[in-house]
C-alpha positions in Angstrom: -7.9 -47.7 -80.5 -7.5 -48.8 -76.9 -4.3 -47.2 -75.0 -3.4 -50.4 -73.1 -1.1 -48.4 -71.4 -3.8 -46.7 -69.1 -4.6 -48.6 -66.0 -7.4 -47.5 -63.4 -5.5 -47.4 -59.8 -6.8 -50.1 -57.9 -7.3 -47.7 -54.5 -6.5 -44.2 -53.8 -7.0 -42.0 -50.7 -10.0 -39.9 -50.5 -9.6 -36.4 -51.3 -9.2 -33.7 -48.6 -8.9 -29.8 -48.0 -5.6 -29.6 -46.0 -5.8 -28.3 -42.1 -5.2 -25.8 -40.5 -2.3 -27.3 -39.3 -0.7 -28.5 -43.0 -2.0 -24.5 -44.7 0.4 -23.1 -41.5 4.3 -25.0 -42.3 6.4 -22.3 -43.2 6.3 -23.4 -46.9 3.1 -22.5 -47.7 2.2 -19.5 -45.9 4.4 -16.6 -47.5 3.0 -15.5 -50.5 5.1 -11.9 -51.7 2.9 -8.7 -50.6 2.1 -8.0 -54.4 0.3 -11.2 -54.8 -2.4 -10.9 -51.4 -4.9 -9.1 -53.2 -4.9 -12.1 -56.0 -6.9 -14.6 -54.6 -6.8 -17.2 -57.7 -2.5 -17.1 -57.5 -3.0 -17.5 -53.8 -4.7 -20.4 -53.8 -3.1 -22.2 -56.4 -0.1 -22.2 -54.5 -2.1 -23.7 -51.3 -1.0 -20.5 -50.1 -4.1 -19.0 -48.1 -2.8 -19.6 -44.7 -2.2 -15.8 -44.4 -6.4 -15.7 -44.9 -7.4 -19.1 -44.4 -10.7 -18.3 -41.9 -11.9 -15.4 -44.4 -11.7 -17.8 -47.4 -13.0 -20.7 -45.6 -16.6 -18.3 -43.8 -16.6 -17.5 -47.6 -18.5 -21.5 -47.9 -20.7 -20.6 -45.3 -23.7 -21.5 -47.0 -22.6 -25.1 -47.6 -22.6 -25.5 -44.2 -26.0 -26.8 -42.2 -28.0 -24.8 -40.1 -28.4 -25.6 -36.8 -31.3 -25.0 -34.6 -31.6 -22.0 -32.4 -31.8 -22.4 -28.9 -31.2 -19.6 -27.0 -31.3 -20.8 -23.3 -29.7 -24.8 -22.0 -31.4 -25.1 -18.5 -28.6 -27.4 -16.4 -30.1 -28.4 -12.4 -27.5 -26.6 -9.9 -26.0 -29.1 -7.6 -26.9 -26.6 -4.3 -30.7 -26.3 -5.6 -32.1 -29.5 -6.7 -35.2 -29.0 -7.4 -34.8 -25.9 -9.5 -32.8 -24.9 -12.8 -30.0 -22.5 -13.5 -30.2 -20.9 -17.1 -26.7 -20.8 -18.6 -25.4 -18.9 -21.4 -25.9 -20.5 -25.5 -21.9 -19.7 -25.3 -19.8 -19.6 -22.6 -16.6 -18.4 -22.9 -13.4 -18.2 -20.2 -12.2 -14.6 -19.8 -8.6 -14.6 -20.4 -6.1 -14.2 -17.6 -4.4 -11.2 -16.3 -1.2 -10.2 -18.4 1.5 -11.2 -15.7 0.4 -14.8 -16.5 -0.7 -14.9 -20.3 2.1 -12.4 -21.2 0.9 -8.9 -22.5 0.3 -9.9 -26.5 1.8 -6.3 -27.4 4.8 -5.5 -29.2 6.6 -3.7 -32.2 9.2 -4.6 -34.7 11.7 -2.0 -36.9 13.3 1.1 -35.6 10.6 1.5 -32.5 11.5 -1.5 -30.7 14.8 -2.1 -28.7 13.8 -5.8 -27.6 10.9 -6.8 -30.5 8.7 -9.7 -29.0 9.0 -13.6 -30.5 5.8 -14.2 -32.7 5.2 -17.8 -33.0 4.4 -19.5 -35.8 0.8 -20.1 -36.0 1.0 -23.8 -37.3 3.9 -24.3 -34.5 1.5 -23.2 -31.8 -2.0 -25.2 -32.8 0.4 -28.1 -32.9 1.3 -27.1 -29.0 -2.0 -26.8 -28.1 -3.7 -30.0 -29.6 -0.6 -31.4 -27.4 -1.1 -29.6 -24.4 -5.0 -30.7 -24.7 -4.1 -34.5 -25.5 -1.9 -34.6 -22.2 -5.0 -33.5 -20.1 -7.5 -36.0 -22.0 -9.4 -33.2 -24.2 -8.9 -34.7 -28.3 -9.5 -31.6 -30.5 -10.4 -31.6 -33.9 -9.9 -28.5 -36.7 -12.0 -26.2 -37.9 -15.7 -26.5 -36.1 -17.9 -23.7 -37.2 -20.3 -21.2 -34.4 -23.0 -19.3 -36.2 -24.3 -16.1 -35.0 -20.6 -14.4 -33.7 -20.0 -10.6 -33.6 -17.1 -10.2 -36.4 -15.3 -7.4 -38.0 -17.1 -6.9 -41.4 -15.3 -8.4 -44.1 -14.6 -4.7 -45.8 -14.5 -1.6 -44.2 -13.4 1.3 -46.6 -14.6 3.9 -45.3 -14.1 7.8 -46.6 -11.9 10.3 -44.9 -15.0 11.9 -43.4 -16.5 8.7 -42.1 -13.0 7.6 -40.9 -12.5 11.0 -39.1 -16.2 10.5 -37.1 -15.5 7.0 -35.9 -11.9 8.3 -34.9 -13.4 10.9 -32.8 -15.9 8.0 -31.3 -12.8 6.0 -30.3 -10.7 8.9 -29.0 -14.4 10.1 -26.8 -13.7 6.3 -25.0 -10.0 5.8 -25.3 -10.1 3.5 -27.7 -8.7 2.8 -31.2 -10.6 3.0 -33.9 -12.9 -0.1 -35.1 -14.0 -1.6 -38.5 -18.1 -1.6 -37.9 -19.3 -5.5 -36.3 -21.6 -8.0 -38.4 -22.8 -11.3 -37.0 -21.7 -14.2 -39.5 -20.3 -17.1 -38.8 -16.7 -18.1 -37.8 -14.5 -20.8 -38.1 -12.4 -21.7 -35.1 -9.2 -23.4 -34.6 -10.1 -26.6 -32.9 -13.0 -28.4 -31.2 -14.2 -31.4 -29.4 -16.0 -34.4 -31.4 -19.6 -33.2 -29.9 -19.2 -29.6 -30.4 -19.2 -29.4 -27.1 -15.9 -27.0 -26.2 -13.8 -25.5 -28.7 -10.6 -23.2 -28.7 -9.2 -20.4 -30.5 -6.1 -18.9 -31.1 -5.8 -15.3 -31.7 -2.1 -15.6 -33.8 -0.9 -12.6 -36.1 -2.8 -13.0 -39.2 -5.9 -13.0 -36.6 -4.7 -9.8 -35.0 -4.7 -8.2 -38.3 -8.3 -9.4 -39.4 -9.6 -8.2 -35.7 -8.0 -5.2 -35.5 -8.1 -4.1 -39.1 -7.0 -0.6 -39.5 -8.1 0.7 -43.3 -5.5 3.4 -43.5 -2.6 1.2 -41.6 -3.3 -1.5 -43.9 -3.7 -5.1 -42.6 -0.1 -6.3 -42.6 1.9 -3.2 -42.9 1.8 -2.3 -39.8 5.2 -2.3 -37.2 3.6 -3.0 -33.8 0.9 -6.0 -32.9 -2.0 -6.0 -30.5 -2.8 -10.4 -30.1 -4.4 -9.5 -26.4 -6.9 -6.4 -28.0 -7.8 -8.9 -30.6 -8.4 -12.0 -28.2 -10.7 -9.8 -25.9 -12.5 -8.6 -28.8 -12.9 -12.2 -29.8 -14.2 -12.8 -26.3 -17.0 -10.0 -26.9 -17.6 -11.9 -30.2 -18.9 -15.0 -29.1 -20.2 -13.7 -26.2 -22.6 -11.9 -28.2 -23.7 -15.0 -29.5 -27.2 -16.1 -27.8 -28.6 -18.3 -30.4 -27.3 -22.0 -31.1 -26.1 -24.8 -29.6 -24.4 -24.1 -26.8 -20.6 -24.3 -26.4 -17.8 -23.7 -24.0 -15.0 -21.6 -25.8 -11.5 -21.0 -24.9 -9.8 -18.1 -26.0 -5.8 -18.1 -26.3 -3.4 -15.9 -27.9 0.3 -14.9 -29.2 2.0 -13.9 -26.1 4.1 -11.6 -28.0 7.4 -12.8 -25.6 10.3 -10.5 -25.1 13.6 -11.5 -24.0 14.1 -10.4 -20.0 16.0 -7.9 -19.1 19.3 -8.3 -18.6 19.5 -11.4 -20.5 22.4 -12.3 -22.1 23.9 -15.3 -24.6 26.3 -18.1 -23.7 29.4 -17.6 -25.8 31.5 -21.0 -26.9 34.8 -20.9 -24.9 37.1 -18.2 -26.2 34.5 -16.1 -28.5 33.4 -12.8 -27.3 30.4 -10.6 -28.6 33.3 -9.0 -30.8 34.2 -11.6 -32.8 33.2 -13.2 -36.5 29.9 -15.4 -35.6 29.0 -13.9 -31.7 25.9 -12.4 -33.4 24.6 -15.8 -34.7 25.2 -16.9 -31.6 23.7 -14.2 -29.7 20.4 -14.8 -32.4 19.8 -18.4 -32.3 19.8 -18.5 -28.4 17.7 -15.5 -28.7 15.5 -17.4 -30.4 15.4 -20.1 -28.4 15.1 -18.6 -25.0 11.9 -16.3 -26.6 10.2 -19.5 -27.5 10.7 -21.3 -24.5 9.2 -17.9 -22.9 6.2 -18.2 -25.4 5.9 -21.4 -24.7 5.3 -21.3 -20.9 2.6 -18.3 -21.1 0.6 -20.1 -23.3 0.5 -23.1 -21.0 -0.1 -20.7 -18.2 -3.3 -19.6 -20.4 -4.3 -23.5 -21.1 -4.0 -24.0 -17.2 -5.8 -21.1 -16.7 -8.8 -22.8 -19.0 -8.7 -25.7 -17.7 -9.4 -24.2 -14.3 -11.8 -22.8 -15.7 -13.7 -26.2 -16.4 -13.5 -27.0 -13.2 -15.5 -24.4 -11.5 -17.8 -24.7 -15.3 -18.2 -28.3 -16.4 -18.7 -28.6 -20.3 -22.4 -29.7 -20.3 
């Protein structure tokens, strides 16, 4: 017997994986610590923002190869008649830290004046913005094959952990999980392929700068500027592929200035019921605005960049 009930839709939209930008609102990216290790909960909830690029290389073999080629031979304007080898990926260094802002900070008892992290969604949406307004349309999630990543698990034993500390220490560095090329999935890129951009935000830093007996998001402090130059080394590494320009931009990590201070309604002081609200929304505010303008200085900074190296 026929349900005449049941209709088949006339049109329906075509099914999608959400982006970047949709995994990032605030509602789907806090999953409680206890459920991070469950990967099926996670994404049934469409809450893998907090490991969206390690779930997404997981697909990598769905993915087409592309052709190596290791060398694209561009003519140099002063030489004519001979060629200039360029690099498969060329990628801007970042700018110095009185412009991009420092990327450091710490939260808890060992901070006085804890930096503003910004939300990652919040700040791809301000990029593909700042990138519109200077006539560069980006698009999410190209993929670059052949990068220099951390491995995807690194647990090491006490003795192996205690060698590559003493490595580290012998160059005044922190200690490393060991480097695998794979490939990686970026934030954004341009319809060719051509240039593409990413953004080194907290849940980067902690895939980057993994620390096996810290623990990937129980640490206090944050390093976005170690991760973004180790992100730069990365892709540099790459020599294989089609080549690509690649900006690099990261969490600024912005810290109210010294000396800073909020702007009480008439008659309230810092004493009375409500001043701390106050005190913590314009806090907020003034932080973001700081964010804000350092990561424009590093899109200016890129963009300068293109001009003394053309996307080819």
């Amino acid at each position: 017997m026929k349900n005449k009930s049941v209709k088949p839709l006339p049109k329906y939209a075509e099914p999608a994986y959400p982006t970047l930008v949709e995994i990032g609102r605030a509602d789907l990216s806090r999953i409680p610590a206890r459920w991070q290790g469950l990967r099926v909960v996670a994404s049934s909830i469409g809450a893998a923002a907090m490991s969206l690029k390690a779930l997404a290389l997981e697909a990598d073999a769905v993915v087409p190869s592309v052709p190596a080629t290791p060398l694209a031979v561009v003519p140099d304007a002063e030489a004519p008649k001979e060629t200039t080898a360029r690099p498969v990926t060329e990628v801007c260094p970042l700018p110095a830290k009185e412009i991009a802002g420092d990327g450091a900070g710490a939260f808890g008892c060992v901070a006085m004046n804890p930096p503003h992290i910004l939300p990652e969604g919040e700040a791809l949406d301000f990029i593909a913005r700042e990138f519109a307004k200077r006539g560069v349309v980006l698009r999410d999630c190209p993929v670059l094959e052949d990068v220099e990543m951390p491995v995807r698990e690194w647990k090491p034993t006490l003795e192996e952990f205690a060698v590559a500390q003493k490595k580290a220490e012998a160059v005044g560095a922190s200690v490393r999980a060991p480097r695998e090329r794979r490939r990686m999935m970026l934030d954004f890129g341009t319809a060719d392929g051509s240039l593409m951009v990413e953004y080194v935000s907290s849940s980067d830093e902690r895939q980057w700068n993994f620390d096996p007996w810290r623990g990937a998001f129980t640490a206090w402090g944050y390093d976005m500027r170690g991760a973004a130059e180790d992100v730069v080394k990365g892709l540099r590494a790459r020599t294989e592929g089609r080549p690509v320009t690649v900006g690099v931009f990261y969490d600024p990590c912005a810290c109210l200035p010294k000396g800073w201070k909020p702007t009480y309604p008439e008659g309230m002081t810092e004493d009375d019921r409500g001043a701390w609200e106050v005190r913590r929304k314009q806090a907020i505010a003034k932080s973001t605005e700081l964010a804000r303008e350092k990561l424009i200085a590093q899109i200016e900074h890129f963009f300068k960049y293109l001009e003394k190296h053309p996307v080819k």
